[in-house]
Every structure is written in structure tokens, then in C-alpha cells.
C-alpha positions as CSV (number, residue, x, y, z in Angstrom):
1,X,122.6,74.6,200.5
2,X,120.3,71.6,200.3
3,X,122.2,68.7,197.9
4,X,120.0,67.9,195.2
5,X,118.2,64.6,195.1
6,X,117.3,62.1,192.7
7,X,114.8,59.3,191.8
8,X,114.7,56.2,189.4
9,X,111.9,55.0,187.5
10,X,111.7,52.0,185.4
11,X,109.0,51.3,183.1
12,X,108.8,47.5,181.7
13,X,107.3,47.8,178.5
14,X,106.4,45.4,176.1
15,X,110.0,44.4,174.0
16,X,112.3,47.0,176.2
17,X,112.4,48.2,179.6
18,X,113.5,52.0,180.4
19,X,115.1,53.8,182.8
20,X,115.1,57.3,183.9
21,X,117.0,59.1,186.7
22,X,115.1,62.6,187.5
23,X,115.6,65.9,190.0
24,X,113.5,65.2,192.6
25,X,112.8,69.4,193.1
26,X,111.6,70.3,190.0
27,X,111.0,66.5,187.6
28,X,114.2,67.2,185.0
29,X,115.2,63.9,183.6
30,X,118.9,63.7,184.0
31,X,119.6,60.3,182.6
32,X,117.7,57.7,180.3
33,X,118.8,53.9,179.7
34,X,117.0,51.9,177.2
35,X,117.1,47.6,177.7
36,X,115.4,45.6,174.2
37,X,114.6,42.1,175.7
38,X,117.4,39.6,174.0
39,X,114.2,37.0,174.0
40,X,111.5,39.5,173.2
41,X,108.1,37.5,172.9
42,X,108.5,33.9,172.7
43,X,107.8,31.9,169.6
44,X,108.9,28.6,171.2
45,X,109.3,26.6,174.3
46,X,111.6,23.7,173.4
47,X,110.3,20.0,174.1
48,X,106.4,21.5,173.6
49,X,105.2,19.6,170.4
50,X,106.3,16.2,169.6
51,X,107.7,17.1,166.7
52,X,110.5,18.7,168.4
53,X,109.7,22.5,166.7
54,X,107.9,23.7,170.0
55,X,106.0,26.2,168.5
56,X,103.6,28.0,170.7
57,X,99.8,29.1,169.8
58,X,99.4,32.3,167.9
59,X,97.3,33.8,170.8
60,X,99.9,32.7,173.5
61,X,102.6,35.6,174.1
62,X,105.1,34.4,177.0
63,X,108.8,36.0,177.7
64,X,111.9,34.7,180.0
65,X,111.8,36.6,183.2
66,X,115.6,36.7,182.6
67,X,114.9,39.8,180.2
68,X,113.3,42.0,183.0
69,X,116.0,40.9,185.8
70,X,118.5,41.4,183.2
71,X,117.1,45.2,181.9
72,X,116.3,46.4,186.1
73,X,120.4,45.7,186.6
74,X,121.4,46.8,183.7
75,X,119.3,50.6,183.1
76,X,119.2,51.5,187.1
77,X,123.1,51.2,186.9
78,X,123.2,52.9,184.0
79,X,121.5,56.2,184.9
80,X,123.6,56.6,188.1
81,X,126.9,55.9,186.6
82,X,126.5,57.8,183.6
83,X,124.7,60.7,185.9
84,X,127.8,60.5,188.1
85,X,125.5,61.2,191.0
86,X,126.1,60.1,194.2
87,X,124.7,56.9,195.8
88,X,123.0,58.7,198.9
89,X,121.9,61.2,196.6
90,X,119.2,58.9,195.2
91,X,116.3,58.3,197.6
92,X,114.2,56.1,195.9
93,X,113.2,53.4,193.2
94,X,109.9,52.7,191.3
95,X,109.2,50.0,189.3
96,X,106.2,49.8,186.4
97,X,105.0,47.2,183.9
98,X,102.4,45.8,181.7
99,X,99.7,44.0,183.0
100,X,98.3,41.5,183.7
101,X,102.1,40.4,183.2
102,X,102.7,37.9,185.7
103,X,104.5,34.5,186.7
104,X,104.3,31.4,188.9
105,X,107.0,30.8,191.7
106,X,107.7,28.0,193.8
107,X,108.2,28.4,197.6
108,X,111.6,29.2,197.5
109,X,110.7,32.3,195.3
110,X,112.1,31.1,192.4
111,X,110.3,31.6,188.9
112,X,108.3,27.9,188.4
113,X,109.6,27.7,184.6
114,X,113.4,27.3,186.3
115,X,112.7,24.2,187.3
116,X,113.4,20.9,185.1
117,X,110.2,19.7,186.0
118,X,108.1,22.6,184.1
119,X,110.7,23.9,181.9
120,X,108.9,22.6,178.9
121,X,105.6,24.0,180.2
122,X,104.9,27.4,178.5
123,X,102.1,27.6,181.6
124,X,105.3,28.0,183.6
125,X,106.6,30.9,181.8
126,X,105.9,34.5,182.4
127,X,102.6,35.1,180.7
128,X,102.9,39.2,178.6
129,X,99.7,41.1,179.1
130,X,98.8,40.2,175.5
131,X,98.5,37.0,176.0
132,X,95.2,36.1,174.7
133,X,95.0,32.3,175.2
134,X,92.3,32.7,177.8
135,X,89.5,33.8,175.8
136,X,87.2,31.1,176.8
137,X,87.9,31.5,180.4
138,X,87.1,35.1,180.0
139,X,84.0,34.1,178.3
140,X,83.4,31.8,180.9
141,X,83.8,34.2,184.1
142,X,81.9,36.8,182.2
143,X,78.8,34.5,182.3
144,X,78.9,33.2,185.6
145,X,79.7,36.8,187.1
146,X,76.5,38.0,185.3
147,X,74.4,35.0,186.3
148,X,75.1,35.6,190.0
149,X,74.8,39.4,189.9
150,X,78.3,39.3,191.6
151,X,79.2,43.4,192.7
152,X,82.6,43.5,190.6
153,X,81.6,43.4,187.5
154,X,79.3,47.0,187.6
155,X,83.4,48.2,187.8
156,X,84.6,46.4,184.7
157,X,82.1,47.4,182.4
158,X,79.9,43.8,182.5
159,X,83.0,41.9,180.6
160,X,86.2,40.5,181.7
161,X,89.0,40.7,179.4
162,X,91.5,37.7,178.5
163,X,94.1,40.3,178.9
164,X,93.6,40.0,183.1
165,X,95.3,37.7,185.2
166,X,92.0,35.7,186.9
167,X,91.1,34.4,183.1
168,X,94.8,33.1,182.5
169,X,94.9,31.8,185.8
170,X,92.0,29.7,184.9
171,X,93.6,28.4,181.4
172,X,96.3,27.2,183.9
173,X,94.0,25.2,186.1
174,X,92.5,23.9,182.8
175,X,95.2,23.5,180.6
176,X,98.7,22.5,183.1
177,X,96.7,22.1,186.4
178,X,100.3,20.5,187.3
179,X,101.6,24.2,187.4
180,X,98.9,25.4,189.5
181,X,99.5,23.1,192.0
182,X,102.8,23.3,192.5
183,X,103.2,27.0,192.0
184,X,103.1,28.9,195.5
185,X,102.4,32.5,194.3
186,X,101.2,34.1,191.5
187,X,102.7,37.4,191.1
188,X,102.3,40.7,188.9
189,X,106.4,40.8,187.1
190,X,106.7,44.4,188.6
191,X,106.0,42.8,192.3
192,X,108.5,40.0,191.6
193,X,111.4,42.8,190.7
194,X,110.6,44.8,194.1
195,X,110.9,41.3,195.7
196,X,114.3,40.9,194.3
197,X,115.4,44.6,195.1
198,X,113.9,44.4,198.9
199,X,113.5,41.2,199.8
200,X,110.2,41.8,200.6
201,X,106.9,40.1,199.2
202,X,104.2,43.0,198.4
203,X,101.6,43.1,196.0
204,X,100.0,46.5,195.1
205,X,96.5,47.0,195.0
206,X,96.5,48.5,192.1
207,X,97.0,45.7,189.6
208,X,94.7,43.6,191.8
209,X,92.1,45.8,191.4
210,X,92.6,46.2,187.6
211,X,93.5,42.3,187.0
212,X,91.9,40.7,189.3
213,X,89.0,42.2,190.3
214,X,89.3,43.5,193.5
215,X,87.9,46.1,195.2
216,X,88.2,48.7,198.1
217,X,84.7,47.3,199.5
218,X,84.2,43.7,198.7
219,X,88.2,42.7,198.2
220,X,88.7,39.3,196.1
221,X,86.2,37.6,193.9
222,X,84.3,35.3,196.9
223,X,85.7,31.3,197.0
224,X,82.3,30.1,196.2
225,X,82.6,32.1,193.2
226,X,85.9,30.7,192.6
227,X,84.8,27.4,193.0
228,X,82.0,27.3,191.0
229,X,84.5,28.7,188.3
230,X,87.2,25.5,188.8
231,X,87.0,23.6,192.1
232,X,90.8,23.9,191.9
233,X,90.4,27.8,191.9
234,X,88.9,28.1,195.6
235,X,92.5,27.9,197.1
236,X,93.3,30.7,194.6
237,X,93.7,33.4,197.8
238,X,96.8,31.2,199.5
239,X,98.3,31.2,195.9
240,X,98.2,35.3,196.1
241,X,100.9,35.7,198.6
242,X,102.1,39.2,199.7
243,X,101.7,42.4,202.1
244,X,99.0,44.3,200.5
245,X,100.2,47.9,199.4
246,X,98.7,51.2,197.8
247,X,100.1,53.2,195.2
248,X,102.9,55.5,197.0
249,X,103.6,53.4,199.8
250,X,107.3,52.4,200.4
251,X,107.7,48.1,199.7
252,X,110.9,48.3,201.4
253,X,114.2,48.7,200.8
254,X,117.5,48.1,198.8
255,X,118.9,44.8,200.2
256,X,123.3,45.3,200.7
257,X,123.0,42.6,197.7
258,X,121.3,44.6,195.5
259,X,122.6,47.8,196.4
260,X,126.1,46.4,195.3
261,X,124.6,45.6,192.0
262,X,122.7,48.6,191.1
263,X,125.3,51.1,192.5
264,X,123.4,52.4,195.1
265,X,123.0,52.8,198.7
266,X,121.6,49.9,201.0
267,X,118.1,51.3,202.5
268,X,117.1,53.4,199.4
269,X,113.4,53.5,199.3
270,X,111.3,51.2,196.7
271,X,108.2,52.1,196.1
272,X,104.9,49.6,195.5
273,X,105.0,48.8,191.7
274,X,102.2,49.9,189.5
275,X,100.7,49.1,185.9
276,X,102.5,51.4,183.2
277,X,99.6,53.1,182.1
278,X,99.0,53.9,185.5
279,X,102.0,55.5,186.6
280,X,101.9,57.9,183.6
281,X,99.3,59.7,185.0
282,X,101.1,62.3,187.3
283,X,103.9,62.7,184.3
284,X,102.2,65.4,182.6
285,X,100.7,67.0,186.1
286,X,97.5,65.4,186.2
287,X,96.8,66.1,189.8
288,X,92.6,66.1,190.0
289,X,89.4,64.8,188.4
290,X,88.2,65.3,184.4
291,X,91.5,65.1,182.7
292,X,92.2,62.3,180.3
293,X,95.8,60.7,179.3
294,X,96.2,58.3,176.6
295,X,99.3,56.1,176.1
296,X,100.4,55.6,172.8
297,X,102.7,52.8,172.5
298,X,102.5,49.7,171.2
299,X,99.1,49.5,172.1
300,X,97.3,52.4,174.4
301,X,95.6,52.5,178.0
302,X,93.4,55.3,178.2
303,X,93.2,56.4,182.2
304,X,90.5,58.9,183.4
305,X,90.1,60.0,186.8
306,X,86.7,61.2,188.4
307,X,85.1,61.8,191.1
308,X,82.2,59.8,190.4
309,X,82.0,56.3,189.9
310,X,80.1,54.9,187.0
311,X,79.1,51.6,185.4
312,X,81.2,52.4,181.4
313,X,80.8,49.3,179.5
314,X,83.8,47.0,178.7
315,X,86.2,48.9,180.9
316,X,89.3,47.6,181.9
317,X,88.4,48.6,185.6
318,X,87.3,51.5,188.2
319,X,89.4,51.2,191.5
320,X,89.3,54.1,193.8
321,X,92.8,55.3,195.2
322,X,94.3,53.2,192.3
323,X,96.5,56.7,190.8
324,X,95.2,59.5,192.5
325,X,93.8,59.3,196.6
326,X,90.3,59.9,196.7
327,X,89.3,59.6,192.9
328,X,88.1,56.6,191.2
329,X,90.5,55.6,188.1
330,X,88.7,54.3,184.9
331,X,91.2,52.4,182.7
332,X,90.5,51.4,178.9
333,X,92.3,50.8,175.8
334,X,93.5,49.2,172.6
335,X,95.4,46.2,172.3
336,X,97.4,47.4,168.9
337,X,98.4,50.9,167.9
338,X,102.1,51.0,167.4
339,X,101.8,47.0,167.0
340,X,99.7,47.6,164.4
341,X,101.4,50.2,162.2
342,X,104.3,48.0,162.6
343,X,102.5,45.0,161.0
344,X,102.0,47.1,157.9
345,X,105.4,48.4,157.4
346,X,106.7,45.1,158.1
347,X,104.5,43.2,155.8
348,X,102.9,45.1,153.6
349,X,105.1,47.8,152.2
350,X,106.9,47.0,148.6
351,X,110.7,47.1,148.3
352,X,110.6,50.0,146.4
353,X,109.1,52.2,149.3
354,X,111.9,50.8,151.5
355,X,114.6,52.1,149.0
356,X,113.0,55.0,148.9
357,X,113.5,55.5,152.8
358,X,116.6,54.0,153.3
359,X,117.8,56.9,150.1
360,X,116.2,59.7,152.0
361,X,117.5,58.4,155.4
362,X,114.3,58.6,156.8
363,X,112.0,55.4,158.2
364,X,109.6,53.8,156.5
365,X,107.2,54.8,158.8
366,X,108.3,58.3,158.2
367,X,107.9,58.0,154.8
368,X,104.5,56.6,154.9
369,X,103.5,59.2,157.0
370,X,104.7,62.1,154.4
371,X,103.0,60.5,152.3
372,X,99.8,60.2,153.9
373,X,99.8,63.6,155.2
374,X,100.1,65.1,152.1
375,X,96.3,63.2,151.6
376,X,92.8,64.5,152.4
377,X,90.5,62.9,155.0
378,X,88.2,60.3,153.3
379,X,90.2,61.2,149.9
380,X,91.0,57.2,149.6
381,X,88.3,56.1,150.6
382,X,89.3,53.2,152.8
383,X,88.2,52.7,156.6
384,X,89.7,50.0,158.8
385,X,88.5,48.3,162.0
386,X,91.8,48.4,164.4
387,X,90.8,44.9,165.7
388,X,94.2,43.3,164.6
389,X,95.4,42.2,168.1
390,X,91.5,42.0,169.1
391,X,89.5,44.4,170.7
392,X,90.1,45.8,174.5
393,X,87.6,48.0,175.2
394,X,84.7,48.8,174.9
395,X,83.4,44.9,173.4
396,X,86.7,43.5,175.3
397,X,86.7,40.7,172.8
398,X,90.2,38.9,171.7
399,X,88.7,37.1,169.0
400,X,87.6,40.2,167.3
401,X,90.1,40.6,164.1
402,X,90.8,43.6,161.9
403,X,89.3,45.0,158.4
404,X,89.8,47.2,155.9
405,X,86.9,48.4,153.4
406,X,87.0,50.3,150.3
407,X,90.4,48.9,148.0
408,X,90.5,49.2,144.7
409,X,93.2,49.0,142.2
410,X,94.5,52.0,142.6
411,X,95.1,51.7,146.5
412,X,98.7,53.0,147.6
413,X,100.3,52.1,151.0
414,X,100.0,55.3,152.0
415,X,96.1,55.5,151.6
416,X,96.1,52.2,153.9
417,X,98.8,53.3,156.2
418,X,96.6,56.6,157.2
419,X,93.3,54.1,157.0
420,X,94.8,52.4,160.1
421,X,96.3,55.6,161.8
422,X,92.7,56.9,161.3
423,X,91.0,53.6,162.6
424,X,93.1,53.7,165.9
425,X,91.8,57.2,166.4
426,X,88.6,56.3,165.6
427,X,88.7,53.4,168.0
428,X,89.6,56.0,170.7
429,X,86.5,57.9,170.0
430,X,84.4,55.1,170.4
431,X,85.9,54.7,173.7
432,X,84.9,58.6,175.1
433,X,81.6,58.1,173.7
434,X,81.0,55.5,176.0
435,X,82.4,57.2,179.1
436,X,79.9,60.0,178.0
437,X,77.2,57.5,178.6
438,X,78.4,57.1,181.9
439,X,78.6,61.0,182.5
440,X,82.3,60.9,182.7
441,X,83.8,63.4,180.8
442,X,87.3,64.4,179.9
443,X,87.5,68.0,180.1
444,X,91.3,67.6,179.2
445,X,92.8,65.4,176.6
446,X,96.8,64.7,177.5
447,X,98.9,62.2,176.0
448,X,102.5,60.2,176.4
449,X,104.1,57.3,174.8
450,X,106.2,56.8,172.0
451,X,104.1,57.4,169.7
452,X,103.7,61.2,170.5
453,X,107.7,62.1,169.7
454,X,107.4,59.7,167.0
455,X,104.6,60.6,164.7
456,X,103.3,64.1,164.9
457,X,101.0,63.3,161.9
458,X,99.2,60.5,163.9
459,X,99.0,63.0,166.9
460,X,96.9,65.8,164.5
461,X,94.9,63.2,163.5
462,X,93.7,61.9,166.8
463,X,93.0,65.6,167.8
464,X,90.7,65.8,164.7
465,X,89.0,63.0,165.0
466,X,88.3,63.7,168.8
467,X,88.0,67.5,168.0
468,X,90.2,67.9,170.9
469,X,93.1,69.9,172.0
470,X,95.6,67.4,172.7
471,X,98.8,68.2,175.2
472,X,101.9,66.4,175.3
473,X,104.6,65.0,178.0
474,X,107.4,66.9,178.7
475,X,109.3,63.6,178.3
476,X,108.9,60.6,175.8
477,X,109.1,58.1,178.8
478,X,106.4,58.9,180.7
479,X,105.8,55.8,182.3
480,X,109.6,55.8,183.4
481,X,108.9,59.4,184.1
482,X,105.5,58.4,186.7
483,X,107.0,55.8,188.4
484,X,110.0,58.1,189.4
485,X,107.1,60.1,191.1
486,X,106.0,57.1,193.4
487,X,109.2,56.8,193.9
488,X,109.4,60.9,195.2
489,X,106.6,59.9,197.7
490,X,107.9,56.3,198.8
491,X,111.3,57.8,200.1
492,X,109.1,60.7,201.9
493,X,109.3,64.0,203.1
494,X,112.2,63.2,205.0
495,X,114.6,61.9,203.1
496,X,114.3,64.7,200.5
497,X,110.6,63.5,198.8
498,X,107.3,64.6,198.9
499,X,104.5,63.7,201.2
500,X,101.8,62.8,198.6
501,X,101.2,62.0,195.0
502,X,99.2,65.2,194.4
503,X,102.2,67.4,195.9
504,X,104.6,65.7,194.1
505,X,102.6,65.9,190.3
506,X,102.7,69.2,191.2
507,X,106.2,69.6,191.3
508,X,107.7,67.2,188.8
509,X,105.2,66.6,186.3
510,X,104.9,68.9,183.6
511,X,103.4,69.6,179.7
512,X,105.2,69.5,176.9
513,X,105.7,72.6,174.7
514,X,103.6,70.8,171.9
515,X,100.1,70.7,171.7
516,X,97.4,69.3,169.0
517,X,94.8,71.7,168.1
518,X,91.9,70.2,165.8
519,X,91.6,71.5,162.4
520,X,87.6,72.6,162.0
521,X,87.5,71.3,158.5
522,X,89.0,68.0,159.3
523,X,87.1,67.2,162.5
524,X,83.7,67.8,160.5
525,X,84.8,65.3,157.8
526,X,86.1,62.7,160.5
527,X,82.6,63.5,162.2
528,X,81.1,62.0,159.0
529,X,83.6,59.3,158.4
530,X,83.3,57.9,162.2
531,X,79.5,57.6,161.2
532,X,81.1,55.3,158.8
533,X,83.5,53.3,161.1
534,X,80.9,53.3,163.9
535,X,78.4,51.0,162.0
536,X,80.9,48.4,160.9
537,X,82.3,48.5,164.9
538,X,78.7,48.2,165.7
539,X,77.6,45.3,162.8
540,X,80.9,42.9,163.5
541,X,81.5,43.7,167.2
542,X,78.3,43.7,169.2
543,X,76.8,40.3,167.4
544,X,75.3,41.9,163.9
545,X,77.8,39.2,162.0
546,X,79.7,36.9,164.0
547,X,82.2,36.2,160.7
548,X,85.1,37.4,162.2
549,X,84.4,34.6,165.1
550,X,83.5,31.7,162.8
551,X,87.3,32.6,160.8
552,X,88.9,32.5,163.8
């Protein structure tokens, strides 16, 4: 009898990594491991400001690359200890993250914000994908791309978003040119880990092509485009060190060092690391064109793969073999869902809904969402603009800021609290419509995230509002969950994996029992109410009223 054989994924999220060990035969997850960041999201750098406080911007969002090297050692060992598997049982490692989440590293590999020299440089420090200092540049690059008529941006929807890595790189050259010089590669976090677990110095296509606007075809951005960006920019390509890989392929393998560390065997299989959103695809079985998977987290990536390939406007990118071989993968999202229902609850909510929680033992977010649900659509008559963290697709704008219409006096939390749930489902909508522009249709509506075990409230109402059947992951990690199925097809057929991404979806990803059906009633008064939401998205976020710019 065949010993059974396991996989680890790792999913870098945006305050906590997550581990999962799964059954390689049939995708049961056998161990999880959870890792909050001690640091979280920076608020200072010390030595920044000469006042001493070193507070940082409120668009900048940096982290210590301690956390992730810290939360990789710590959840991979984890899952196999408490699994009590054997080491040469587990065949393979992959590795996920948010992106553009990247770092600059001197020649010697190590990250540049180690160094005395730059340690009070927060253009040193790892930059989070929701970083949003870069605005301008994005503004900047959009133009001159347009101008030229360069090829890339007919897959990016005609804007580049200050979420990427080419607009951050260009606040570096800018804003600590220092840093750019003396960094020697800028790398995607999820690269750097699979450099510390192989040795090896790989950077997957995937979050190129997403990040920094690559393509199949035409590769990089062209250095006289770069130049004429930043003179400093046109050495860009020798800063973008690394064996190029696609999604699947094996990085390398476990070093004796960190094998020792992790509790595993030396050689195990890593696989190229992906983009979170990404990875989730295969989770839930996605194994073909027309099928749709949001991922409701903190904020939510919205993949769809097709067949065709379209110009969608605002996208966050269309890169063929990016999830699936042979389909083109359209990404798009929000930059706050969960961060935004979080904002509420912790600033909004009066102490006597907290009591109220804490007496019934219940969240407050639970509470709120009681609450709400026991409302009618439109019975408060609010609508919000989900714009509180800016606005990723389709007007990928970061200075875009959110609203909400319609209080009166008698306003309760929860009438606001389901005003937002509705606006991020809303925002969603406007998202589809656009693909439909483009002919790309989701024939199948699937979602993952935390979000979807959380909150089945906000789940109905994102069915309504889409008028949608919505199906769930089988697991509530389904990033952690995806990148364990790259990892299937990194360690191969012969060591116990599978011989493609399709084949393995297949066999370990899987539904959920639940599923979102839309409630006829509530889908034709959302119809109405997006009518609503649609003009005010339209008025403040395609140039009707620049107000929300001139606040900013």
C-alpha cells in the first residue's frame, strides 16, 4: 500500500501568515497554523522626522521582513509536528503572498533596511501591497504609457495602479534614490522566502506580469520607456535579479539548513511563489474558463479566467498561463472589505453595543450583523461608496475616499454597518459589469477568504446584489489551501504529485457544502438601489466632482 503524502502551503496575508498541511490524494487539510505579525503594519521608522516621533505618511504601509521569516519557521513546523507525519512523507512547499509586496536587498542577499546605513529609511523597508505612497508615479506612468501607445497597457485596463511594484519603485528613485542605487534586487516577499528555503534566486512570472507589467509577448516595460519615466529607471532590468519561473514549476529545494529548521527533509520540492489571490483559484476546483472566485478578506481580488483576451478597464492585469495553462487570468479587486467593516466596529460603534456583545459572548461584528439582518434592503435609506482605502478597480484610483449618503437622526449602527456590507457588494457589481463590456462573463460565481466562514449575512447579500448563486471553499484558507496545490505539481508525478495544475484541481480542490442562492425579492430591490450607488461611483470617480481629490 502506497504511504500517503503530504503538501504545505503558506499564505502571507496582510497582518498573519497561514499554514496548512493537506493529503496530497484527495486535498483534506490535516493541519492548520496561524502566525499574527508581532510588528503588523508599521506606524514608525525611528530617526525618520526630526522631531524624533518617526511617524510615517498615512498612505505609506511598510512591515519588518522579520515577521514573514519569523511566521514561514514558525507555521511549516507547526503543521508537521503537530500532524506527526513523517519528514519524507511531505513532498513539497508552496509559498503565497500579497502583492505587489516587495523589498530591496543588497548583494549579499540581505534585506537593504538591515543595514545601518538605511535603517532609518522607510524606502528600505518592505513596502505592503497597500501601500499607496506612489499615487503620482502611478499617475505619471499612466500618462506616458498612453502617450506612447505602449502594448501593456490594453492588459491593465488603460491605468496603472499605485498598488504595483513599477509605481513604488519609481517613488524610490524619486524619493531615496540612495536606496535605489545601492539596492541590488528588487524582489516580490514570497520570492525572497523561497530564496531562503532553496538557496535559489527565482522570480515567478506571475507577479511580474501582474506588478510589473510584463508580458508573454513583449516581456518588460522597454528601457527607453523606463528612461523617459526616470533616467535612473533604465538600469531597472539588472535590479530584477532571478531565474524566471511559471506557476507550477519547482524553484528548488529545501537547503540541509532549512530542512533542520522546518522539520523536514533536505530536497523537498518548493514550488515558484504566487500572488494569494492567485493561488486560490484551484482551491475550490476551478479547472477551466468562465468561472469567477472572489477573495474576501481584508480587501478582495476578484480572478476570472477565459479564453479570450480582452481590453476590461482598470484591471489589475491579464497574463496568460498566470493560474491556469493556456487561459488568460483577469485579476481585479477592492482595496478594503474586511478593512473596512473593521474601521466601523473599531471606531464607530458606542460602548453600549460592545457590552451588549461582550454579555451575549458574541463579536461585535456579529452583533451588528444580527442586527442588520433583521433590516430590509433600502429600509435605512443610506448608500456608501466603499472607497475608504481608495479604489482598485475599475477607476484604480488611491486618492478616491469613501461616503455615506442618506443620515438622519435616527441612523443606528446597524443601518450603517449593512450600508457598507451593501456598498462592498455593490462595488463588486460594478466590477462584472465591466468585464461584460469586455464579453467576459462569469458563468460561475465561487468564493474563499475569511470573510465567507465569518459572516454568512454579508455572503447572502453579495449573492443578491449580483443575483448570483454563490459557492463556497471547502476550507477557510484557501490561499494556504492553493498554494499546497502548486506545491502537488512542483514535487511531480514522481515523488507522489501530480503532473499539472488542471489534474491536480481536480483532485484536491473541492466546494464547500454551503452555497448562496439570491433571494428574487431582494436582488430586484438591490437592482434599483445599485442604480443609486452607480451614479454617485459614476459623479465622484470618473471626474463629475473631483471633491474627494481637492480634500485629500
Amino acid at each position: 500500500m502506497q504511504e500517503e503524502k503530504y503538501v504545505v502551503g503558506l499564505d502571507y496575508g496582510t497582518l498573519s501568515a497561514r499554514a496548512v498541511l493537506v493529503s496530497v490524494s484527495d486535498g483534506r487539510v490535516i493541519e492548520e497554523s496561524v502566525y499574527p505579525y508581532p510588528y503588523g503594519i508599521l506606524d514608525t521608522v525611528s530617526g525618520l522626522t526630526s522631531d524624533g516621533t518617526g511617524f510615517l505618511p498615512a498612505d505609506y504601509a511598510l512591515q519588518e521582513i522579520d515577521d514573514y521569516i519569523d511566521a514561514m519557521f514558525h507555521t511549516i513546523r507547526e503543521v508537521v509536528e503537530n500532524a506527526g507525519c513523517q519528514a519524507e512523507d511531505v513532498i513539497g512547499i508552496g509559498i503565497d503572498a500579497t502583492s505587489s509586496t516587495f523589498l530591496p536587498l543588497l548583494e549579499n542577499k540581505e534585506p537593504l533596511c538591515k543595514a545601518q546605513q538605511f535603517c532609518r529609511n522607510p524606502h528600505a523597508y518592505l513596502k505592503l501591497w497597500k501601500h499607496h505612497g506612489a499615487q503620482t508615479q502611478a499617475d505619471q506612468i499612466t500618462a506616458l504609457a498612453n502617450e506612447r501607445k505602449e502594448p501593456f497597457m490594453m492588459r491593465c485596463g488603460g491605468k496603472v495602479n499605485a498598488e504595483w511594484m513599477l509605481p513604488k519603485l519609481m517613488e524610490i528613485v524619486e524619493k531615496a534614490p540612495d536606496v535605489y542605487e545601492a539596492a541590488d534586487n528588487f524582489m516580490e516577499v514570497s520570492d525572497y522566502l523561497v530564496y531562503l528555503l532553496t538557496g535559489e534566486i527565482t522570480r515567478c512570472m506571475c507577479h511580474a506580469g501582474y506588478k510589473l507589467l510584463w508580458n508573454e509577448e513583449d516581456g518588460y516595460p522597454s528601457e527607453d520607456f523606463l528612461r523617459a519615466l526616470h533616467p535612473q529607471l533604465s538600469s531597472l532590468k539588472e535590479k530584477l535579479k532571478g531565474r524566471q519561473l511559471q506557476v507550477g514549476e519547482c524553484a528548488g529545494r529545501l537547503t540541509q539548513e532549512a530542512a533542520d529548521r522546518l522539520g523536514l527533509k533536505k530536497g523537498t520540492a518548493v514550488a515558484a511563489s504566487l500572488i494569494d489571490a492567485h493561488v486560490a483559484v484551484p482551491s475550490v476546483g476551478i479547472d477551466g474558463p468562465d468561472k469567477a472566485l472572489m477573495i474576501l478578506g481584508t480587501s478582495c481580488c476578484m480572478l476570472l479566467c477565459s479564453e479570450k483576451l480582452s481590453y476590461i478597464k482598470g484591471i489589475s492585469g491579464c497574463v496568460r498561463n498566470a493560474v491556469l495553462p493556456g487561459l488568460y487570468a483577469y485579476e481585479a479587486g477592492q482595496s478594503a472589505v474586511g478593512d473596512l467593516f473593521e474601521w466601523f466596529v473599531q471606531n464607530c460603534v458606542p460602548g453600549s453595543y460592545e457590552k451588549e456583545a461582550s454579555d451575549l459572548g458574541i463579536s461585535v461584528h456579529m452583533l451588528l450583523s444580527e442586527k442588520a439582518a433583521a433590516l430590509k434592503p433600502g429600509e435605512s435609506g443610506l448608500i456608501a461608496l466603499d472607497w475608504w482605502n481608495g479604489n482598485r478597480s475599475c477607476l484604480a484610483d488611491a486618492k478616491l475616499s469613501g461616503m455615506l449618503l442618506g443620515l438622519t437622526l435616527r441612523t443606528k449602527p446597524e443601518e450603517i454597518y449593512r450600508a457598507l456590507l451593501e456598498a462592498a457588494a455593490f462595488g463588486m457589481r460594478a466590477i462584472f459589469e465591466e468585464f461584460e463590456k469586455g464579453g467576459v462573463i462569469a458563468r460561475e460565481l465561487y468564493a474563499c477568504g475569511g470573510i465567507v466562514g465569518k459572516n454568512p449575512f454579508m455572503m447572502q447579500i453579495y449573492a443578491d446584489v449580483l443575483g448570483q448563486t454563490i459557492y463556497t471553499a471547502s476550507t477557510d484558507q484557501g490561499s494556504a489551501f492553493g498554494a499546497s496545490v502548486y506545491a502537488a505539481v512542483a514535487a511531480g508525478i514522481q515523488t507522489g504529485g501530480y503532473g499539472s495544475i488542471k489534474e491536480a484541481a481536480r483532485a484536491m480542490g473541492k466546494k464547500g457544502e454551503t452555497k448562496y442562492e439570491p433571494i428574487p425579492q431582494n436582488v430586484e430591490v438591490y437592482h434599483r438601489l445599485y442604480q443609486e450607488y452607480k451614479m454617485l461611483h459614476d459623479y465622484f470617480g470618473t471626474g463629475g466632482n473631483e471633491v474627494m481629490h481637492r480634500m485629500r
